[in-house]
N, C-alpha and C positions, 0 to 999 in steps of 0.2 A: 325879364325874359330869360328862359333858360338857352345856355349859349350853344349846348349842345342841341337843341333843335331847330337850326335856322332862324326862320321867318315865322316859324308856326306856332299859334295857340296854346299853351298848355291848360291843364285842369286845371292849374292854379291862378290863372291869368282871366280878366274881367272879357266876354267875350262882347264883340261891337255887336250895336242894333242894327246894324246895315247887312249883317251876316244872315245868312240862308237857313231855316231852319235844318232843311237837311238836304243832304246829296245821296245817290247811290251810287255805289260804282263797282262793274265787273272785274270781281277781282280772282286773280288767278294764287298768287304769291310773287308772281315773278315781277323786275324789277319796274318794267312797264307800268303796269297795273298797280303795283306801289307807288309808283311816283306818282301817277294818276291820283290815288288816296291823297298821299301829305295834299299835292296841291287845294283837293277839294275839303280837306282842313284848314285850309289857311281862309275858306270863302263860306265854309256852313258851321254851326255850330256842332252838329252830328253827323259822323259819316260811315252809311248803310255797306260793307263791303260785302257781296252777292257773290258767292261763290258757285258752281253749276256743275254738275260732272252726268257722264252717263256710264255705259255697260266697255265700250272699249277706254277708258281712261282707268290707269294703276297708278298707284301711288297716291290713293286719294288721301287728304289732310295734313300736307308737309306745310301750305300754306298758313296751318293754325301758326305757326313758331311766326310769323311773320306779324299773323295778328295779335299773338300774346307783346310783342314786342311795343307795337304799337299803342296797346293799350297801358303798358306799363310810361313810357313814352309825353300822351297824350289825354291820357285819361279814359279810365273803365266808362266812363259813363260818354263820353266824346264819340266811340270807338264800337260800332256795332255787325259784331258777327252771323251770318246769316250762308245757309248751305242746302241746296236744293237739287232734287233727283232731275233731269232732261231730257230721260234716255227717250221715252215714247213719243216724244213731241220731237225730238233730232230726228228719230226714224220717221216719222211722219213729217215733216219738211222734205225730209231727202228723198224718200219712199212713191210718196205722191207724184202719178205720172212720170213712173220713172221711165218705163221702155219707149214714151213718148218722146220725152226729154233726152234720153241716151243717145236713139238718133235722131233728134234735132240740132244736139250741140255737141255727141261723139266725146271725146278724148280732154273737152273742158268740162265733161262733168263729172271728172274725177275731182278736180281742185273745187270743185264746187260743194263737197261733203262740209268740208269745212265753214262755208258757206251755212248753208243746214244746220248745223253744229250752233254758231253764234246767232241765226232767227229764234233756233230753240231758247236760246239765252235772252234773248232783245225781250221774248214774248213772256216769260218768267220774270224780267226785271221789271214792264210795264205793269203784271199784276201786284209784285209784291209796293209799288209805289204806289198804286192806283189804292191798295190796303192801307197806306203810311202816309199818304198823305204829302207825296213826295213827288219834286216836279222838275228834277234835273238828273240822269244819269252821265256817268263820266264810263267812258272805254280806252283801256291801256293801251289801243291798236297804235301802231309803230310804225313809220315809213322802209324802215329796216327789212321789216318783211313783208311790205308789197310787192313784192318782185314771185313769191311763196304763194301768199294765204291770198284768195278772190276778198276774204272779208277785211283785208289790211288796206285796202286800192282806196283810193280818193272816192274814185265813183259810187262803189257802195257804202261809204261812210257818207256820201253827199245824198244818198238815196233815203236812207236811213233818218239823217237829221230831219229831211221834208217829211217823212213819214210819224214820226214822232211830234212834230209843232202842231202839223197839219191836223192829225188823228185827236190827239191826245194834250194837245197843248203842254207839251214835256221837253226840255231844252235835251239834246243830247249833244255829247261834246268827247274830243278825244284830244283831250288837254296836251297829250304827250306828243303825237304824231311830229313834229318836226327837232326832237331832242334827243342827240343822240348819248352814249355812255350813260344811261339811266342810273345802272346800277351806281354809278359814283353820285350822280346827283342823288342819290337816295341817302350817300354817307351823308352829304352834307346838312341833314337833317335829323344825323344820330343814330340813324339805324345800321346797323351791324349783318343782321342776317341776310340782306342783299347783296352782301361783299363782293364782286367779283363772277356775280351769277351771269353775267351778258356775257362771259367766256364758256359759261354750259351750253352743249346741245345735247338732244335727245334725252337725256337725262338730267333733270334737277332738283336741284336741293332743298329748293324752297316753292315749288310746285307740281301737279300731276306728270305724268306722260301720258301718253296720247297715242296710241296708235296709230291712229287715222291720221293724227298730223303727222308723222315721222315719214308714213308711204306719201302725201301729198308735198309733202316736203320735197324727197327725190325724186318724185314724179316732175315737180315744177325745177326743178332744176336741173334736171337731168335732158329733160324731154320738151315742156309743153314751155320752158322759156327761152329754148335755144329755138325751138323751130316755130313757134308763132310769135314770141315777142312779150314784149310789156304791155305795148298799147293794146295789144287785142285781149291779152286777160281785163284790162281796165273797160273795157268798150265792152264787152260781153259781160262779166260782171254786173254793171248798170242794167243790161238788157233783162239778163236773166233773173235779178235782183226780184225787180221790177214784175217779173213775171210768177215770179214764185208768191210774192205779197197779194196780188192779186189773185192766186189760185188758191191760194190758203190764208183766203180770211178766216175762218172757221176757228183757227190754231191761236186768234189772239184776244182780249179781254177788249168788253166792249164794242162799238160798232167800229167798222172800218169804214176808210176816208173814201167816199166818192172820188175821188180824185184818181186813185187807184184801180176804177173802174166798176168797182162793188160795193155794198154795204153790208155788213156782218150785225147785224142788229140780234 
């Protein structure tokens, strides 16, 4: 085992029969969503890293350096890059019933874009699986920024997993959520370009920026976390979650789960 990679697999290393053919995982560059990757190297023998952007995200492709790394690392052939356009489907999650929604739920459906944002992403990562053959998605989401992002909250990661087993019989998992200092834990595995990135905001090194998260960002911390709280973005989150899956089945591959109230056949 090479000592500079932790625990993990190299190309040169016999891989076990008990390993996964393959994992996917939404990967951003940032140290989250890396550390997300190694882990789901250490459990599949290929891992699908799904990259998503739309029309307000700059600085698109800092993340390649993260997966050239990787690949040099763990092996070209281990190591699978993948990059896809979101914009139409983000505006259409978010867009959909919007003056309905605006005043039914006012001042949380700012933080809710974000929300929008990653259905568009859940909805691209079930097709490109659903193509590959692929029956586990991993998400870099971070307890870190639940306090921020509606899509970071327990509740909509817990809505999300039902919706994925239920639907689609696809394990979804967010291996990282209770680990904090990723970025170090990323050293420990030989990577270098992570260095120190959990001390970046608004701007980083090793992934997009985001417009829309930058204003959601000091919206939720400014405003909608001082004067409603945690538990009510977690508790609406679920609600709305919930709400938006059922109004837009149309948006995802496949039929959608009765369970949700409709079927997308």
């Amino acid at each position: 085992m090479n000592a500079n990679t932790g625990n993990l697999i190299t190309d040169n290393e016999k891989l076990t029969t008990n390993m996964l053919t393959g994992i996917s995982v939404l990967f951003s560059g940032g140290p989250d969503s890396t550390l997300a990757a190694l882990i789901a190297l250490q459990r599949a023998k290929k891992v699908h890293l799904l990259t998503f952007h739309h029309k307000k995200m700059g600085k698109v492709g800092k993340h390649i350096a993260v997966v050239n790394e990787m690949k040099r690392l763990f092996g070209e052939d281990r190591v699978i890059n993948y990059s896809g356009d979101t914009n139409d489907l983000f505006n259409r999650f978010y867009l959909n019933n919007f003056s309905k929604k605006f005043l039914k739920y006012r001042t949380f459906y700012v933080p809710w874009i974000c929300g929008a944002c990653k259905l568009a992403m859940h909805s691209s990562a079930i097709k490109y699986n659903l193509e590959n053959g692929i029956n586990t998605l991993y998400d870099g989401a971070n307890e870190e920024s639940n306090p921020y992002f509606v899509d970071q909250t327990e509740s909509y990661i817990n809505v999300m997993k039902m919706f994925f087993k239920t639907e689609y019989g696809m394990d979804y998992d967010c291996p990282v959520y209770n680990i904090k200092d990723t970025d170090k834990e990323c050293g420990k595995y030989g990577l270098k370009t992570t260095e120190n990135t959990k001390q970046e905001h608004f701007v980083f090194s090793t992934q997009h920026t985001c417009l829309n998260g930058v204003l959601v960002h000091l919206h939720s911390r400014f405003y909608y976390k001082i004067l409603r709280g945690k538990k009510r973005t977690e508790k609406l989150g679920e609600i709305f979650l919930s709400e938006s899956l059922k109004e837009n089945i149309s948006l995802f591959p496949k039929k959608f789960c009765d369970k949700f109230g409709a079927t997308n056949k």
